[in-house]
C-alpha positions as CSV (number, residue, x, y, z in Angstrom):
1,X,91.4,38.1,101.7
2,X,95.6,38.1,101.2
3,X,97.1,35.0,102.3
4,X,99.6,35.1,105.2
5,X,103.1,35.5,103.8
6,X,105.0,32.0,103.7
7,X,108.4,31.0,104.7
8,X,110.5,28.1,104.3
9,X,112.8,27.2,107.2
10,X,115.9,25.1,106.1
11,X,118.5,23.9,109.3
12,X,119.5,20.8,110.1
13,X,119.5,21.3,114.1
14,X,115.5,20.2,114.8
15,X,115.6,22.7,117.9
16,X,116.2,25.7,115.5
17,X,113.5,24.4,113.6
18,X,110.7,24.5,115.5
19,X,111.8,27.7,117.7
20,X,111.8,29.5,114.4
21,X,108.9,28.0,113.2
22,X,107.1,29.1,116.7
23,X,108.4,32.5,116.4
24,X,107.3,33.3,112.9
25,X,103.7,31.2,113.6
26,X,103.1,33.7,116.6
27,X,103.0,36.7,113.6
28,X,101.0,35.2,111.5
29,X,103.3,33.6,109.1
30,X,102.7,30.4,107.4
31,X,106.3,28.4,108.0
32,X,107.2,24.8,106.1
33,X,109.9,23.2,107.1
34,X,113.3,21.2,106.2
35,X,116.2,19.8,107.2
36,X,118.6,19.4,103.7
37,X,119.0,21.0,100.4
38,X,117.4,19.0,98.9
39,X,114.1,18.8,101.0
40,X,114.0,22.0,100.8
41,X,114.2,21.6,96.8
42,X,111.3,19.5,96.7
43,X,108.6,21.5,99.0
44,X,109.6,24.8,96.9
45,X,108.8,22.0,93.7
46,X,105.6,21.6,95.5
47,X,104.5,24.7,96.6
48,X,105.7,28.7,96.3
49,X,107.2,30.4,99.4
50,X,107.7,34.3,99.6
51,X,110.9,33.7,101.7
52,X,113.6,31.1,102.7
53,X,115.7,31.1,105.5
54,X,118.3,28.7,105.6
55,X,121.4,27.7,107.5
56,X,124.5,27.9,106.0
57,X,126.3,24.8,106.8
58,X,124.8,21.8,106.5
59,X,125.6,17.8,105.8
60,X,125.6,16.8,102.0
61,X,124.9,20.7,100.8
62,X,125.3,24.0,102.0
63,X,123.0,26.7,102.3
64,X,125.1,29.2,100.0
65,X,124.5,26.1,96.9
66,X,120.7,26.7,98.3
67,X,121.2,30.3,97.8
68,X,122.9,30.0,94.6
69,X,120.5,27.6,92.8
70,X,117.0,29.6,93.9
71,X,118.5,32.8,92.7
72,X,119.2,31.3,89.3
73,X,115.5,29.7,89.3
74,X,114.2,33.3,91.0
75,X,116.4,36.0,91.3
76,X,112.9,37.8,92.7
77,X,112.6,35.2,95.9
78,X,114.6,36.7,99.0
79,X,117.2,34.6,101.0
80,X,117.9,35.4,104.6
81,X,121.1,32.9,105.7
82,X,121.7,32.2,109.5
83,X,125.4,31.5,110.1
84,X,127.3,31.2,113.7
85,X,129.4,33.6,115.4
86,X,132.7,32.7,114.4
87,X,131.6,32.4,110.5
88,X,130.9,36.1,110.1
89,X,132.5,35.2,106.2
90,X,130.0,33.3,105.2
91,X,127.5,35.6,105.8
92,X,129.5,38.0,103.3
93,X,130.2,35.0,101.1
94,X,126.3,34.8,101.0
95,X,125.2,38.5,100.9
96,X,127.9,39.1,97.7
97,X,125.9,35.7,95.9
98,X,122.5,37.4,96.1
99,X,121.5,36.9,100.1
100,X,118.3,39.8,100.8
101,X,119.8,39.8,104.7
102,X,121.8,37.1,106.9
103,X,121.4,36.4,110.6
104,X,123.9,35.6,113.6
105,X,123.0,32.6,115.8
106,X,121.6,32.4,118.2
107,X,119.7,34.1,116.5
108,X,117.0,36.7,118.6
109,X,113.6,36.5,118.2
110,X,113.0,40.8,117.5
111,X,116.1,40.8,115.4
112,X,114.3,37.7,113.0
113,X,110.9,39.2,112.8
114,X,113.0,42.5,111.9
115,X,115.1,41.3,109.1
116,X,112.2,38.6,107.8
117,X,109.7,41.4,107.9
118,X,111.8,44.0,106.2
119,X,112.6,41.5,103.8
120,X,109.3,40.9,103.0
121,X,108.4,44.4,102.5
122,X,110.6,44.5,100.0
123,X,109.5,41.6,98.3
124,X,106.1,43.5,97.9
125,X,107.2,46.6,96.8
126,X,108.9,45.1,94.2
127,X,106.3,43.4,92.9
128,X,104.3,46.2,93.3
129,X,106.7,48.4,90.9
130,X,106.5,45.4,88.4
131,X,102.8,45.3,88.2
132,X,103.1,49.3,88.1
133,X,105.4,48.5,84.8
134,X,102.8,46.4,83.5
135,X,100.0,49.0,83.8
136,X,102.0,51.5,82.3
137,X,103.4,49.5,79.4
138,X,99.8,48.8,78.7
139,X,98.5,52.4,79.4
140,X,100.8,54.1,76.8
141,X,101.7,51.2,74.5
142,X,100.9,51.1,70.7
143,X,97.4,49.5,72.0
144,X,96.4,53.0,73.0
145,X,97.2,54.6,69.7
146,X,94.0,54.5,68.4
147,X,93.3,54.5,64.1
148,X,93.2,52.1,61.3
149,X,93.3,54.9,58.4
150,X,96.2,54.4,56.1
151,X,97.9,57.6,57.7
152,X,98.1,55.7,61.0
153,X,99.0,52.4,59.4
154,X,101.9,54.6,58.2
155,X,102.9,56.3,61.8
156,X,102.6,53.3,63.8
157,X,105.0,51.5,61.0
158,X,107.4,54.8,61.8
159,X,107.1,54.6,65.6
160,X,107.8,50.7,65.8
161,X,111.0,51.4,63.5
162,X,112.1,53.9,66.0
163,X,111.2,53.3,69.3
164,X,114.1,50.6,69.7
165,X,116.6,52.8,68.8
166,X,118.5,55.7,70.9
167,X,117.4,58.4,67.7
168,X,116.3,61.5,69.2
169,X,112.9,62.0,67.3
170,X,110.7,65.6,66.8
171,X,106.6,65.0,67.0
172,X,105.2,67.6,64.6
173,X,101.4,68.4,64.7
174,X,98.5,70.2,65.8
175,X,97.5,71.1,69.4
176,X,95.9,67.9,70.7
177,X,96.7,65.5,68.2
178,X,98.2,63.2,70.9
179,X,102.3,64.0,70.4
180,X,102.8,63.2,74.2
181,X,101.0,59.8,74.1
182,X,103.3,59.0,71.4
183,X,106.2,59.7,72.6
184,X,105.1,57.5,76.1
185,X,104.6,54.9,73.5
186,X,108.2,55.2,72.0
187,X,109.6,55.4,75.9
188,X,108.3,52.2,76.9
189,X,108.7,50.5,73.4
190,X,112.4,51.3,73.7
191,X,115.4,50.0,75.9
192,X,115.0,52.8,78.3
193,X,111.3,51.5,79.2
194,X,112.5,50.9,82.8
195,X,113.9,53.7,83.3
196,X,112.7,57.2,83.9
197,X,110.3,59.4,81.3
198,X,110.1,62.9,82.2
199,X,108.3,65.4,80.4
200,X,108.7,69.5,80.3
201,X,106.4,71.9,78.9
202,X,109.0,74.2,77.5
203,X,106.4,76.4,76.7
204,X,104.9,76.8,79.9
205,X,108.0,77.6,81.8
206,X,108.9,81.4,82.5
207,X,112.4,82.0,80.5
208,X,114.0,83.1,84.0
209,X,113.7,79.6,85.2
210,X,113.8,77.2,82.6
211,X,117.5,76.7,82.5
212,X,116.7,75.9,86.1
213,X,115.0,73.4,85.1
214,X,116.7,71.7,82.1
215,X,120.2,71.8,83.8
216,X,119.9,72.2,87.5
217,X,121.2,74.6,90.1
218,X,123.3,74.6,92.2
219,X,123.0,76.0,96.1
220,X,123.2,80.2,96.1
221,X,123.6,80.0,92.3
222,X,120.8,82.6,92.3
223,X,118.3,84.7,94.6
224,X,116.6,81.8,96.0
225,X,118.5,78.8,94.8
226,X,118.6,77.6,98.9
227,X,119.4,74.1,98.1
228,X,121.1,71.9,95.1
229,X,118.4,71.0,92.5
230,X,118.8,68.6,89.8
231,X,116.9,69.3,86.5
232,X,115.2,67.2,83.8
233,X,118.4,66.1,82.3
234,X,120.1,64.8,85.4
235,X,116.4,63.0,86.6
236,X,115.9,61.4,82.7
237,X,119.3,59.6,83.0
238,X,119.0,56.1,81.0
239,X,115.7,57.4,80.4
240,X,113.7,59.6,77.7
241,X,113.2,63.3,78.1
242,X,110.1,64.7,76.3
243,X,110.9,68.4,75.6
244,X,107.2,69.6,75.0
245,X,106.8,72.9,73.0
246,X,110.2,72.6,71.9
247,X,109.7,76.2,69.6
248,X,108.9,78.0,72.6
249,X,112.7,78.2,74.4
250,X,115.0,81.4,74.0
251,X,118.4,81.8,72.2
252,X,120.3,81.3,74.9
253,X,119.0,78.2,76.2
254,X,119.0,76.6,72.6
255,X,123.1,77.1,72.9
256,X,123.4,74.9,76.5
257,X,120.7,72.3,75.1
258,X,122.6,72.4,71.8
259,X,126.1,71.8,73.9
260,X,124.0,68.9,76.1
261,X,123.2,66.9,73.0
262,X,126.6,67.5,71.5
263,X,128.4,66.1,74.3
264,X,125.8,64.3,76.5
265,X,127.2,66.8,79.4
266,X,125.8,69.3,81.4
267,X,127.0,72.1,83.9
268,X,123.9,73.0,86.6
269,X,123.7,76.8,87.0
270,X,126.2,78.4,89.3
271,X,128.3,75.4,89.3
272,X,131.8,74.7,87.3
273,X,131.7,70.6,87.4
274,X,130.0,69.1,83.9
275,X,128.0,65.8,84.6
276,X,127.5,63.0,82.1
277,X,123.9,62.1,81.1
278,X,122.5,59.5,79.4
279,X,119.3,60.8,77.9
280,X,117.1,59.9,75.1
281,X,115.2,63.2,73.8
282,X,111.9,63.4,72.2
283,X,111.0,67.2,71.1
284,X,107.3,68.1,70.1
285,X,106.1,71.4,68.9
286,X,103.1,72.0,66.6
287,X,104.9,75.0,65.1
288,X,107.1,74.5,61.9
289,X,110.6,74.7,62.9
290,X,112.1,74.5,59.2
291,X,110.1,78.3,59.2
292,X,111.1,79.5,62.8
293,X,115.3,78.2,61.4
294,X,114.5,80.5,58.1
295,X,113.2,83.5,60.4
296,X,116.1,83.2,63.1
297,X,114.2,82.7,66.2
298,X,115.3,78.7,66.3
299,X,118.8,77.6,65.6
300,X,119.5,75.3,62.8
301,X,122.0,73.1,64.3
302,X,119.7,72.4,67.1
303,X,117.2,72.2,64.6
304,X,119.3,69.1,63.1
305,X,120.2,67.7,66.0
306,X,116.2,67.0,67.4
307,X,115.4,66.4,64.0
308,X,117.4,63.0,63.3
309,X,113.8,61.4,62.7
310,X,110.8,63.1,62.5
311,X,107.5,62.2,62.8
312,X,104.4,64.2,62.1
313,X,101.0,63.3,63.7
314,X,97.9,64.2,61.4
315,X,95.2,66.6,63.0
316,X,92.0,64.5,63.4
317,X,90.4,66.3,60.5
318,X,92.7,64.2,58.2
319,X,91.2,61.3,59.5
320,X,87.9,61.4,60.0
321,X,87.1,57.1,59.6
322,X,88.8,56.9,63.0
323,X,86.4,59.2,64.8
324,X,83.9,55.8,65.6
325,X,86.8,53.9,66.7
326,X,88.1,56.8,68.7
327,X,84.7,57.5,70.2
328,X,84.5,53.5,71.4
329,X,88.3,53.8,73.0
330,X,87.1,56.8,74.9
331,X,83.6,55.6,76.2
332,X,85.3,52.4,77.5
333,X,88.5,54.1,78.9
334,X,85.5,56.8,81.3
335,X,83.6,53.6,81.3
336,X,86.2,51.6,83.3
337,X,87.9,54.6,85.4
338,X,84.3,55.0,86.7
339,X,83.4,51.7,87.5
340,X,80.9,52.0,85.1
341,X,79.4,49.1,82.3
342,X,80.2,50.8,78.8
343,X,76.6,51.8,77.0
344,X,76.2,51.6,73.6
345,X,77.1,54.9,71.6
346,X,73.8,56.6,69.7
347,X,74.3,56.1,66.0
348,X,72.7,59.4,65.6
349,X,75.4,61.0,67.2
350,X,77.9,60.0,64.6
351,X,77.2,61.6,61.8
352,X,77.3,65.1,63.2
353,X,80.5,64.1,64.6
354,X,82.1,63.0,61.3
355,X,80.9,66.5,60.3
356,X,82.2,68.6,63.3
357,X,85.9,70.4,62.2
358,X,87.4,69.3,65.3
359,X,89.6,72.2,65.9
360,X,90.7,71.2,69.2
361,X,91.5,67.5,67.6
362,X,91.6,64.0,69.2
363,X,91.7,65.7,72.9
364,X,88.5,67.9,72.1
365,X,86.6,64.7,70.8
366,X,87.7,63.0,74.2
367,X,86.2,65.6,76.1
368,X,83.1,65.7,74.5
369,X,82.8,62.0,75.2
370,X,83.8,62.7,78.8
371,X,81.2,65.2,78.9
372,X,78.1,62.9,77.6
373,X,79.6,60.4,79.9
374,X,79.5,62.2,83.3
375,X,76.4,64.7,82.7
376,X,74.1,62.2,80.5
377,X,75.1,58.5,81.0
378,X,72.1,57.3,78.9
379,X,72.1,54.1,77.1
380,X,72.6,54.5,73.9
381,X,74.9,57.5,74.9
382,X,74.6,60.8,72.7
383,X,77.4,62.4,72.2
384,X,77.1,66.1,71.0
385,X,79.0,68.1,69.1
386,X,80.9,71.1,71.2
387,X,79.3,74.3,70.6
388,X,81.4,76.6,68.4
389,X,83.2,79.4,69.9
390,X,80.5,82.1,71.7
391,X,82.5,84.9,71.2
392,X,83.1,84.5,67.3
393,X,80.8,87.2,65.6
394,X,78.5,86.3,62.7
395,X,81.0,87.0,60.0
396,X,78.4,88.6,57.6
397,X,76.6,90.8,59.6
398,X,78.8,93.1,61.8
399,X,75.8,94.2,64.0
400,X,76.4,91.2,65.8
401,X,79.5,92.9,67.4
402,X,77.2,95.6,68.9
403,X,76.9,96.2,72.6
404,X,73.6,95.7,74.8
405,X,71.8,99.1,74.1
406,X,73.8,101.7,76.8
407,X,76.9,100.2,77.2
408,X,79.4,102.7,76.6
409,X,81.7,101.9,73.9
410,X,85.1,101.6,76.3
411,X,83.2,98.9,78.7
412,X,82.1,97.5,74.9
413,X,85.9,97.6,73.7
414,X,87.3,96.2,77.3
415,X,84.8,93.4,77.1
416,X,85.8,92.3,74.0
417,X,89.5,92.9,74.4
418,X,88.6,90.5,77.6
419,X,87.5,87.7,75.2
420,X,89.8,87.7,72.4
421,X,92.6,87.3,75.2
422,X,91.1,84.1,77.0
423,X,90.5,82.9,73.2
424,X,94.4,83.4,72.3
425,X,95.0,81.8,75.7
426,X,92.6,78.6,74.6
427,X,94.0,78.4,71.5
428,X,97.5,78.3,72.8
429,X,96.9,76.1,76.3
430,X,97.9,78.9,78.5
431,X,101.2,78.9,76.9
432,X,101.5,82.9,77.4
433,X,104.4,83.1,74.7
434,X,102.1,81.3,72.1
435,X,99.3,83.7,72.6
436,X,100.9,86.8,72.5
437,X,102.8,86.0,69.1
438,X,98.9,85.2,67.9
439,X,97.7,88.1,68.4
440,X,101.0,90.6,67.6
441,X,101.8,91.6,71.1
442,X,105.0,91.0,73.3
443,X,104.7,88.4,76.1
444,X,105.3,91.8,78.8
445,X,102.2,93.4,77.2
446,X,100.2,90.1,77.0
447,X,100.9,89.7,80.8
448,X,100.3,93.4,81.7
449,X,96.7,93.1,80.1
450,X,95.9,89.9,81.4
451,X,96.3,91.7,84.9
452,X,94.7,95.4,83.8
453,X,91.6,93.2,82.8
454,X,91.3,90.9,85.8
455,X,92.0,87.9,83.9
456,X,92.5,84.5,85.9
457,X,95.0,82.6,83.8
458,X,94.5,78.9,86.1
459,X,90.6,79.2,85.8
460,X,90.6,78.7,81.9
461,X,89.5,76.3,80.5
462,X,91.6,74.4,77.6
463,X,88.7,71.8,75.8
């Protein structure tokens, strides 16, 4: 059971004493009392207090050298100083040194529970945020980036050189090799860790809208654009911006992002006033720029710009002696969310899984172990290897890619047409750009047989 919240009372006049302390009893609240400085001094030496409210003139010492001392000691502990009418100035005096609220004597009994209540409520949500800072440090710090292979000796040894600077970096890789983890881990490694991280899936952003949401808008800028809106930029300030899929954006935008790292300024759309931002960018793509630059669809002084340090994260294939360790991370990881004790992993399983190719990488391997873990939970747990791709014809024997006996060959054709498309969209995680470019189509034709075929883009699933 929480403990009542517990005050400290420090005034010199015994009848404020124990009204307070009767007043703050009735709501439940543990009060200790004094009546100096420097008894006041000794019972916070002898016990913690979540609050102290103290008069501000008093024999020997005041309550603003109170005030001052505790918020050396704990800048986290909140003040509240009582002061009488006529010295209004102290009460500025104090709130300027660090005071959470002052009072006016005599001092009402639904004004005190107010401020001391309030008070405390923001003493717990600030605690709150820290242990919220804790959790997320640990969730995405270096701990989490799972590998002993001398090819993640070697990125860990990059990452920890970088994440203290303010370098923009570029995360290079396959599809689910874990380029967002990474750059969490350089966020809250860095100076910026307490302030915002916000990630945008360039990719998955329709071209209409995604200057919208890099820059902002402003009201009426556009059909509508009914109120202000602030974009990524303008929410990462002192913070890191992870620009996911960075391949994916069009010309156009590549000139305004190219201006915003130029002159860490930005102009939202339909407005005429630039804004200064202060914004660390991380850019991943698992496409190779260096080729997109030579073939003009990706500028090369943007190019430059993102790519002050790159690092390139190795598909899982290329590290196959991690696959054990990874498979332990991820049963404990399901193990704990679910409130489960972690079993012992099948030793049988492992060899097939050193085989497997692993196409999907380091996510597809953690949602196989996901899978065992919710639909088997056996002791030792079995982890299978995902099935191969259902729709992929026996490559040497063609009859494979015949139809059921009476199917007419346009259903046939439609049918397949049907699965090739969802396979593009797997392949690509929905990112409709991506898939048409794989299979030699523009985006407008991808889209119009996506509808024409009944396909239901949200219901795919990307394993």
């Amino acid at each position: 059971m929480k403990p009542n919240p517990r005050i400290l009372v420090v005034d010199d006049d015994r009848a404020v004493r124990t009204a307070l302390q009767v007043n703050l009893s009735k709501r439940g609240l543990e009060v200790r009392l004094a009546e100096r400085v420097d008894q006041a001094l000794e019972t916070l030496a002898a016990e913690p207090v979540d609050l102290v409210l103290t008069d501000v003139r008093m024999p020997e010492r005041s309550g603003l050298e109170l005030l001052a001392t505790l918020h050396e000691e704990d800048p986290e502990l909140p003040v509240i100083v009582m002061t009488g009418f006529g010295s209004v100035s102290d009460a500025v005096a104090a709130m300027k040194a660090g005071a959470a609220d002052y009072l006016i004597k005599p001092v009402e009994r639904d004004e005190l529970l107010l401020v001391v209540e309030r008070a405390l409520e923001h003493r717990a949500l600030r605690a709150e945020l820290a242990q919220l800072r804790r959790e997320v440090t640990t969730r995405y710090g270096f701990e989490n980036l799972v590998g002993a292979t001398e090819v993640m000796q070697d990125l860990y040894d990059d990452v920890a050189a970088v994440a203290e600077t303010s370098a923009s970096v570029l995360l290079t890789g396959p599809t689910g090799t874990g380029k967002e983890l990474l750059a969490s881990a350089l966020h809250y490694r860095s100076q910026r860790a307490k302030g915002p991280f916000i990630k945008v899936n360039c990719g998955a952003i329709p071209e209409s809208l995604l200057e919208s949401e890099l820059f902002g808008h402003e009201r009426g800028a556009f059909s509508g654009a009914i109120r202000q809106h602030k974009g990524t930029f303008e929410r990462a300030h002192r913070g890191t911006l992870l620009l996911d899929e960075i391949g994916e954006i069009d010309t156009a935008t590549q000139v305004k992002l190219l201006r915003v790292l130029q002159d860490g300024e930005l102009t939202r759309v339909g407005g005429s006033n630039p804004l200064r931002v202060d914004v660390r960018v991380i850019a991943s793509t698992n496409r190779d720029l260096a080729v997109e630059v030579r073939a003009g669809r990706f500028r090369e002084d943007l190019y430059y710009r993102l790519n002050v340090v790159q690092i390139r994260v190795p598909a899982l294939a290329e590290r196959r002696e991690d696959i054990p360790l990874l498979v332990d991370h991820f049963v404990r990881k399901f193990a704990e969310r679910e409130g489960l004790a972690s079993p012992r992993i099948d030793p049988e399983c492992l060899k097939p899984l050193l085989r497997y190719a692993w196409p999907g990488n380091v996510r597809q391997l953690e949602h196989a172990v996901e899978r065992a873990m919710i639909l088997h939970r056996t002791d030792p747990l079995f982890i299978e290897v995902p099935d191969d791709d259902p729709i992929a014809p026996d490559e040497h024997d063609e009859r494979a890619l015949l139809p059921p006996e009476g199917t007419a060959l346009p259903d046939a054709l439609q049918a397949y047409e049907r699965r090739i498309i969802i396979a593009a969209l797997q392949a690509c995680e929905g990112v409709q750009a991506r898939a048409a470019r794989r299979l030699g189509v523009s985006r407008s034709n991808l889209n119009y047989r996506i509808q024409r075929l009944g396909i239901e883009v949200r219901s795919i699933r990307y394993d």
